[in-house]
C-alpha positions as a printed NumPy array, in Angstrom:
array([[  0.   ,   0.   ,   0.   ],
       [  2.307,   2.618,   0.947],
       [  4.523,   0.992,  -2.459],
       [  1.762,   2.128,  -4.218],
       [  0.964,   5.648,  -2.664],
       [  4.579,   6.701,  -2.604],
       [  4.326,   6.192,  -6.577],
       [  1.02 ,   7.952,  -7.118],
       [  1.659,  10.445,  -5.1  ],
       [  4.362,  11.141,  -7.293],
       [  2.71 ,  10.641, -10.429],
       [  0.152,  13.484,  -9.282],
       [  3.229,  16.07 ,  -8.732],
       [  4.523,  16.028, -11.876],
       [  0.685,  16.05 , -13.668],
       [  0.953,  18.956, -11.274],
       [  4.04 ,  20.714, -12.228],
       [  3.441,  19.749, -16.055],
       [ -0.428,  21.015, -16.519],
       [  0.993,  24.76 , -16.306],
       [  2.179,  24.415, -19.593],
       [ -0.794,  22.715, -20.787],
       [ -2.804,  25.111, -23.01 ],
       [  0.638,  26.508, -24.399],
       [  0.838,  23.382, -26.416],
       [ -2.711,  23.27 , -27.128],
       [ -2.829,  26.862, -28.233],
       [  0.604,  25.203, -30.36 ],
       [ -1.796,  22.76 , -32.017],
       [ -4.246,  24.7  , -32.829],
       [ -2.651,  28.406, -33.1  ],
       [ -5.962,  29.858, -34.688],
       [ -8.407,  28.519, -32.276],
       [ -9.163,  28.822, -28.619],
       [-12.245,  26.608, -28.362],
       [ -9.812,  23.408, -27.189],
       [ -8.783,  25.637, -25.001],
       [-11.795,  26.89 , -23.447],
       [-13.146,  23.74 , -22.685],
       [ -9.792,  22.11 , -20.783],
       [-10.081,  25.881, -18.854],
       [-13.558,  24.267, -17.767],
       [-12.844,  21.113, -17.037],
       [-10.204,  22.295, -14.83 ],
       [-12.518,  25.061, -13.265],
       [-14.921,  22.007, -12.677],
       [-12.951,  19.334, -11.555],
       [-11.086,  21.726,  -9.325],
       [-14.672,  22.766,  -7.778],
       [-15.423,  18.783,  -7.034],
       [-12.547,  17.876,  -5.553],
       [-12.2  ,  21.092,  -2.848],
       [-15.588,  20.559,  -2.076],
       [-15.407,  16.765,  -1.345],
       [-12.801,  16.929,   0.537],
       [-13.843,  19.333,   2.761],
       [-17.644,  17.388,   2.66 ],
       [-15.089,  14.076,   3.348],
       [-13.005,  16.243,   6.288],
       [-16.529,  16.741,   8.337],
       [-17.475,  13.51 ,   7.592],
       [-13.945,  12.335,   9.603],
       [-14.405,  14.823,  12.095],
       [-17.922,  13.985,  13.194],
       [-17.113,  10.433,  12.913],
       [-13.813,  10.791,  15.001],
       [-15.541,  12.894,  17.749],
       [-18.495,  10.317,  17.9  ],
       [-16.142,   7.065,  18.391],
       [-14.361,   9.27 ,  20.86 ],
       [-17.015,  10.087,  22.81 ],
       [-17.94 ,   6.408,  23.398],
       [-15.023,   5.748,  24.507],
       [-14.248,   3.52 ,  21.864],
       [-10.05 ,   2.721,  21.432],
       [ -8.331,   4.565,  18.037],
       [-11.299,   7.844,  17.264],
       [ -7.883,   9.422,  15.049],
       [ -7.821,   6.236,  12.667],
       [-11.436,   5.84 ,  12.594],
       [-11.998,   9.388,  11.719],
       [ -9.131,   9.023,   8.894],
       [-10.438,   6.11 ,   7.691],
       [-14.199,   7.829,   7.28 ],
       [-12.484,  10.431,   5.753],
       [-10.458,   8.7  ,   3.146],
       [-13.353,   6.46 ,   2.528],
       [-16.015,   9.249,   2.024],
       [-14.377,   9.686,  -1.184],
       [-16.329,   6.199,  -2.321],
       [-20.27 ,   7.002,  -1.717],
       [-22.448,   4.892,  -0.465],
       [-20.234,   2.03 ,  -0.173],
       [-17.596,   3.731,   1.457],
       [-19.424,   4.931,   4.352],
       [-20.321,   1.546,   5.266],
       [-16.96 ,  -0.77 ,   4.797],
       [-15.548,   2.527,   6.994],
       [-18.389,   1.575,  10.331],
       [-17.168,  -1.887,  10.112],
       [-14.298,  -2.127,  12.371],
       [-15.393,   0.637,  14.616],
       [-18.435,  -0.974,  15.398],
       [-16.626,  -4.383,  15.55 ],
       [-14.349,  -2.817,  18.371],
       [-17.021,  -1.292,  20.109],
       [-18.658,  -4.783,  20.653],
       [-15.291,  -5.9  ,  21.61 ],
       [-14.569,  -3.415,  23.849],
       [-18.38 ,  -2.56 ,  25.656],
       [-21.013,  -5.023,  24.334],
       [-23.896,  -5.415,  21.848],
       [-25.577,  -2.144,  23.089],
       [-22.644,   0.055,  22.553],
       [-21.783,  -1.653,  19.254],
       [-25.507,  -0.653,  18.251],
       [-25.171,   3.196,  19.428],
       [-21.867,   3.596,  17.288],
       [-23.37 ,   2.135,  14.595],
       [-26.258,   4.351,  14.875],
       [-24.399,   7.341,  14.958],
       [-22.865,   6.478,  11.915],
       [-25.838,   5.565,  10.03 ],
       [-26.564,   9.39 ,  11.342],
       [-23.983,  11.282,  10.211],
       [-23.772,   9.603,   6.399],
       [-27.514,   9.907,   5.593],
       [-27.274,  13.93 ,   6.864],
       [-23.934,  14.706,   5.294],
       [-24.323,  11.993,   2.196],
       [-28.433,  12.778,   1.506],
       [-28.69 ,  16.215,   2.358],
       [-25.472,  18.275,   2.769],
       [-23.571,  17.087,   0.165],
       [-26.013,  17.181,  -2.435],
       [-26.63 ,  20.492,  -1.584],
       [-22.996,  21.499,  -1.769],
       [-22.306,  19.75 ,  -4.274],
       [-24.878,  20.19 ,  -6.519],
       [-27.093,  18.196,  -9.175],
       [-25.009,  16.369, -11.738],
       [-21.978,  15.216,  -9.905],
       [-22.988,  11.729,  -8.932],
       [-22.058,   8.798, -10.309],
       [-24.799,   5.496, -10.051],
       [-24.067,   2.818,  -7.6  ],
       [-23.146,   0.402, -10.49 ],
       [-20.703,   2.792, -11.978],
       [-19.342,   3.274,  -8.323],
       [-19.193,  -0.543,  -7.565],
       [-17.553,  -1.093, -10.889],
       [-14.798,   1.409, -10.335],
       [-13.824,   0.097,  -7.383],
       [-13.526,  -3.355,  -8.962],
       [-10.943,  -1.73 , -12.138],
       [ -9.371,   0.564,  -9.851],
       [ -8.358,  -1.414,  -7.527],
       [ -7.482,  -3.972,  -9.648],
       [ -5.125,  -1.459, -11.57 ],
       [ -4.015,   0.25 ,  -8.29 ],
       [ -4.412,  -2.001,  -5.46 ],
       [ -5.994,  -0.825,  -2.603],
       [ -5.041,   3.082,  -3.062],
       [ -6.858,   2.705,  -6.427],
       [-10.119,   1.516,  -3.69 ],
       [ -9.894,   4.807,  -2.247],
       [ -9.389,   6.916,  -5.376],
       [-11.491,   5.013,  -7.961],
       [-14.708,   7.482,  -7.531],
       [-12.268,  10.54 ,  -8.172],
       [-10.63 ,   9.399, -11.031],
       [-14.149,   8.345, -12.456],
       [-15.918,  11.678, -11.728],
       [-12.786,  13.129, -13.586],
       [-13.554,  10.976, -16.608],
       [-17.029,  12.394, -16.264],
       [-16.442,  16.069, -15.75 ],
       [-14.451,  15.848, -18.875],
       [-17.038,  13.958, -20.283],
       [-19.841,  16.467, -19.813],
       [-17.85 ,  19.703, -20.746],
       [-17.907,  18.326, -24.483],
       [-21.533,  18.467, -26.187],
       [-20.429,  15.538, -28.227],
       [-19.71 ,  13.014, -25.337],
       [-22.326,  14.364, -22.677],
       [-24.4  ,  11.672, -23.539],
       [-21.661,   9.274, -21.746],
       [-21.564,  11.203, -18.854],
       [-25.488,  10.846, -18.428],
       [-24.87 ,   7.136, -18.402],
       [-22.672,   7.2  , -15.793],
       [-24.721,   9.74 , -13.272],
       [-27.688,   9.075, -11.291],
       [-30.187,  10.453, -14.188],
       [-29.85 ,  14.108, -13.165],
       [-28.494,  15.777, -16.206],
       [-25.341,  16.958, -16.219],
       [-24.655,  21.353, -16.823],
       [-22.729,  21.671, -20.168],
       [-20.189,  24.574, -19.356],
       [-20.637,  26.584, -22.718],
       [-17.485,  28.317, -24.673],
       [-17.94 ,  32.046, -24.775],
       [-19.622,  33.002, -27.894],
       [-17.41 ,  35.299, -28.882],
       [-14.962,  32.212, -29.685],
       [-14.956,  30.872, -32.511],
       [-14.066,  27.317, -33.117],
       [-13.128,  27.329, -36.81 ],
       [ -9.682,  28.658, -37.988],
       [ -9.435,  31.963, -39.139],
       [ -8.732,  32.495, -42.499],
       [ -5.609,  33.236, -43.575],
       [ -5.586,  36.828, -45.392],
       [ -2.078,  36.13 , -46.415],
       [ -0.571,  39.619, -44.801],
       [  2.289,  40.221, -42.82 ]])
């Protein structure tokens, strides 16, 4: 695991330090129009958007979760809350395979009753952060179905290993932010939502998307 973090997490710098210089060779391929790069400018803008916003939905979620365990006294609130937090990043699923060994302790530790009451509170704090809150912060259109959720964490994490588990919803909403900032695949990114149509982010129409003609002057 920590093989495979140390070489994605390096991977992600250099996508990093190399996507400055990004539209300069777009504008290179095609010098007489900007509609390319318009739409990588708002796929950016949007994926940027997602991911700040999850995480900080995916930080409350290991906050609340931490302070909870720790309040029942359960053993370890700092990895349970990290482990909400990292697995808050895979809805629905996530949320669940994250109560499992907190509860499991708990009944270790105090009983059936106290298992129960932890488990509760998670059941709590997902449907209010997952059903209301995040939808609300997130917005309509930036869900993915629980088949295309369940089926990214089968090929990411048989790409990636476990760290793939943890980033397979990311890397599939960015495959369908790009998606659904091009009218001619938004019909993919439909598929893979929830049935809430995806916003197209529109080029400026004072961009034109066929060359310029050349006048043949200086």
């Amino acid at each position: 695991v920590f093989a495979n973090t140390f070489v994605i997490l390096f991977t992600v710098v250099f996508i990093l330090l190399e996507i400055s210089s990004f539209p300069l060779k777009l504008n290179a391929i095609q010098p007489r129009s900007r509609a390319t790069i318009q739409e990588f400018a708002a796929f950016a803008d949007s994926l940027q958007h997602y991911l700040n916003l999850k995480t900080l939905v995916s930080l409350l979620t290991g906050l609340t979760v931490g302070l909870w365990v720790a309040v029942l006294g359960i053993d370890f609130p700092v990895l349970w809350g990290l482990l909400a937090f990292l697995l808050n990043y895979v809805p629905t699923i996530g949320s669940f395979i994250a109560a499992i060994p907190a509860v499991l302790l708990g009944f270790i530790q105090f009983g059936l009753g106290r298992a129960l009451i932890a488990a509760a509170g998670y059941a709590v704090i997902n449907i209010v952060i997952a059903n209301i809150l995040e939808p609300r912060v997130m917005g309509k259109g930036l869900g993915l179905s629980t088949l295309v959720v369940f089926l990214s964490l089968l090929f990411w994490g048989w790409v990636l290993g476990p760290v793939g588990m943890i980033l397979s919803v990311p890397l599939t909403m960015t495959i369908k932010i790009a998606l659904q900032n091009s009218p001619r695949t938004r019909w993919v990114a439909v598929l893979l939502g929830r049935g809430e149509a995806p916003s197209v982010v529109e080029v400026p129409a004072t961009v034109s998307s066929e060359p310029v003609a050349d006048t043949g002057k200086a």
